[in-house]
C-alpha positions in Angstrom: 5.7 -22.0 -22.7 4.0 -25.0 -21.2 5.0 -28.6 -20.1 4.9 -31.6 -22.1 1.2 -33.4 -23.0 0.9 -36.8 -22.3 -2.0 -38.6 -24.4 -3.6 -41.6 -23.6 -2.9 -44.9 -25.6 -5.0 -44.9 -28.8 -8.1 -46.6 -27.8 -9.8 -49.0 -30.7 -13.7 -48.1 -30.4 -16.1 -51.1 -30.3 -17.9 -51.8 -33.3 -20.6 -54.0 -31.3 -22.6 -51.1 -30.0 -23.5 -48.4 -32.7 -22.0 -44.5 -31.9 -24.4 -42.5 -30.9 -23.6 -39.6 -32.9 -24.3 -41.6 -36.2 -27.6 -43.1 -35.0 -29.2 -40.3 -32.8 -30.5 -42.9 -30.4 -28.4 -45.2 -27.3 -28.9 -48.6 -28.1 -31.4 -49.3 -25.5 -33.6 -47.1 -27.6 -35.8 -47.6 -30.9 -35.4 -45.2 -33.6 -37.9 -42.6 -33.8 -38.0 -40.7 -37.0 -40.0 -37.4 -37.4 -40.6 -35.4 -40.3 -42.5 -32.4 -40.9 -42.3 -32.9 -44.6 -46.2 -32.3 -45.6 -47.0 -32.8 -49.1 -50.6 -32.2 -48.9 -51.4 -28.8 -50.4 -54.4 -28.2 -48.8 -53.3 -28.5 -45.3 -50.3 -26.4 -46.5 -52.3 -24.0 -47.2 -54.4 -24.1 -43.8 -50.8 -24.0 -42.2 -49.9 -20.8 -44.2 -53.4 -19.4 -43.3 -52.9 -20.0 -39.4 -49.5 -18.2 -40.0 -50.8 -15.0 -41.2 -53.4 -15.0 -38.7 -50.3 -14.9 -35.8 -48.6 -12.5 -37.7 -51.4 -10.2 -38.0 -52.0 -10.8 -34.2 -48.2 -10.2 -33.5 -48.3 -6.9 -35.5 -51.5 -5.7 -33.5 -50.6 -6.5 -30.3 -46.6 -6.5 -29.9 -45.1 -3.6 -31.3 -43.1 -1.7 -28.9 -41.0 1.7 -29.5 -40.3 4.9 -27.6 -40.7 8.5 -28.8 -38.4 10.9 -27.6 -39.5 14.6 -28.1 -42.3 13.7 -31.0 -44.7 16.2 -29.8 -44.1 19.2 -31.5 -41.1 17.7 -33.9 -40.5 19.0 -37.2 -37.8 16.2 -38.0 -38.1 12.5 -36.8 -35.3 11.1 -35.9 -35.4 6.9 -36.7 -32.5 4.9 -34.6 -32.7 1.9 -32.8 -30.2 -0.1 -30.0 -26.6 2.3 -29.7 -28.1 4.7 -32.3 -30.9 5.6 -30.3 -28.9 6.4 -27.1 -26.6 8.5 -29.6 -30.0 10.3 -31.2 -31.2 11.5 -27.6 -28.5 13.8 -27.6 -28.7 14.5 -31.4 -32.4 15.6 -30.6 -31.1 17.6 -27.5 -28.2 19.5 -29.3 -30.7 20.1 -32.2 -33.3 21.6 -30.2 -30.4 24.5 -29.0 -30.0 25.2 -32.0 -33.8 25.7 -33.1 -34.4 22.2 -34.6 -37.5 20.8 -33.4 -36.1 17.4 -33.7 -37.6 14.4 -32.2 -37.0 10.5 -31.6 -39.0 7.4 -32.6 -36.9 4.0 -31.3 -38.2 0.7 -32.4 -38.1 -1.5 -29.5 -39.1 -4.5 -31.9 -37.8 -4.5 -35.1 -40.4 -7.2 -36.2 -43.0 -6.2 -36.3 -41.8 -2.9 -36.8 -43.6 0.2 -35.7 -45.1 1.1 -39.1 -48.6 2.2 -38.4 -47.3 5.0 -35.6 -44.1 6.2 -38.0 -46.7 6.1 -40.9 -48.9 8.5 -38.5 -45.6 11.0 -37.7 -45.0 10.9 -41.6 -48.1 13.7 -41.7 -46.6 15.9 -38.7 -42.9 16.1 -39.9 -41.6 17.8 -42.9 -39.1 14.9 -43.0 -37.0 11.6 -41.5 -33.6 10.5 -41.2 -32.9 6.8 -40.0 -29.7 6.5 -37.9 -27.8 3.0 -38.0 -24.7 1.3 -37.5 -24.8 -0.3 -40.6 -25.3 0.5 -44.4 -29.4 1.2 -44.3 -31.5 -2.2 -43.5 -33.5 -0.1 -41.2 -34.8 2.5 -43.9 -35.7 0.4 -46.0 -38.7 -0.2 -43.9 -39.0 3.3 -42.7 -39.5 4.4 -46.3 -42.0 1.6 -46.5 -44.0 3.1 -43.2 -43.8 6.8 -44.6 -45.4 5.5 -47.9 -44.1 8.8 -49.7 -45.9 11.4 -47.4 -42.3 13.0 -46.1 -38.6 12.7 -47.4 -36.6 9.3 -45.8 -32.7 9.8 -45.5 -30.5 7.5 -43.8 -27.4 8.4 -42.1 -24.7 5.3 -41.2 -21.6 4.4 -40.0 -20.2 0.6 -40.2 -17.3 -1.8 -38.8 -18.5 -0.9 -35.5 -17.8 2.9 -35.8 -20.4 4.8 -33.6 -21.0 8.1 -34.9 -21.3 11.3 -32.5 -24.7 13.4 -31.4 -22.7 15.8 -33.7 -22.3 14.1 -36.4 -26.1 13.1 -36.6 -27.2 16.6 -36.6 -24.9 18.5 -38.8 -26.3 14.9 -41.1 -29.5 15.9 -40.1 -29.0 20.0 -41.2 -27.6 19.0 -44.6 -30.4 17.0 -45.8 -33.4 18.9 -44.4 -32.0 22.3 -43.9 -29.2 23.1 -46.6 -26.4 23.8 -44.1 
């Protein structure tokens, strides 16, 4: 329930001074038009050269992640975000049960941790990336591992959070037959 709307008498816009929203610009002002629309390949290429330099740099210097229990892990645990905070308790209840499990959680997804997973590929006998979602993530955890250990992913969508449980008795059937 609510009360009766009153509207205002149809006002008729003037047509002497230009809307703003179909010029971009008041009146008072000229129009300014900017383009980045380069057709020079040359200095496209330059631009796509100065790119990959700050990539590179971004990839050297920004990647962040946190390992939870790597030290002595048999089985690496790959979650990020709610996942991750879900895997620390996986990797706890694991460890009671005599699976050295351990945790690596991207703090940047680009760029992603590759070089340190790539390094835990050659200590682990294998990996299983953890999402809510249906396996973006492990795509590029297989691509860090570069064949050196098995890469399973384990996922739950529509917003369902799996269980510490869950993840290890995941965990068990792939890498330990039970």
């Amino acid at each position: 329930m609510m009360e009766k709307v009153y509207l205002s008498p149809y006002k008729e816009r003037s047509k002497s001074v230009p809307d703003w929203a179909t010029t971009g610009k008041p009146p008072t002002r000229e129009r300014n038009i900017i383009t980045s629309l380069d057709l020079d390949p040359n200095r496209q290429e330059l631009f796509n050269r100065k790119l990959l330099a700050k990539y590179d740099e971004i990839r050297d210097k920004e990647v962040r992640f946190e390992e939870f229990q790597c030290e002595d892990a048999e089985y690496l645990l790959v979650a990020y975000g709610t996942s991750a905070r879900v895997c620390q308790k996986s990797v706890q209840l694991a460890r009671e049960q005599g699976i050295k499990a351990g945790l690596l959680r991207p703090i940047t997804l680009f760029p992603f941790p590759t070089k340190r997973i790539n390094e835990l590929a050659g200590k682990v006998k294998g990996m299983l990336s953890v999402e809510m979602s249906a396996g973006q993530m492990v795509e590029d955890v297989l691509l860090s591992v570069n064949g050196k250990v098995p890469v399973y992913h384990f996922g739950r969508m529509g917003g369902i959070v799996t269980t510490p449980e869950e993840v290890v008795e995941n965990l068990k059937s792939k890498f330990i037959g039970g």
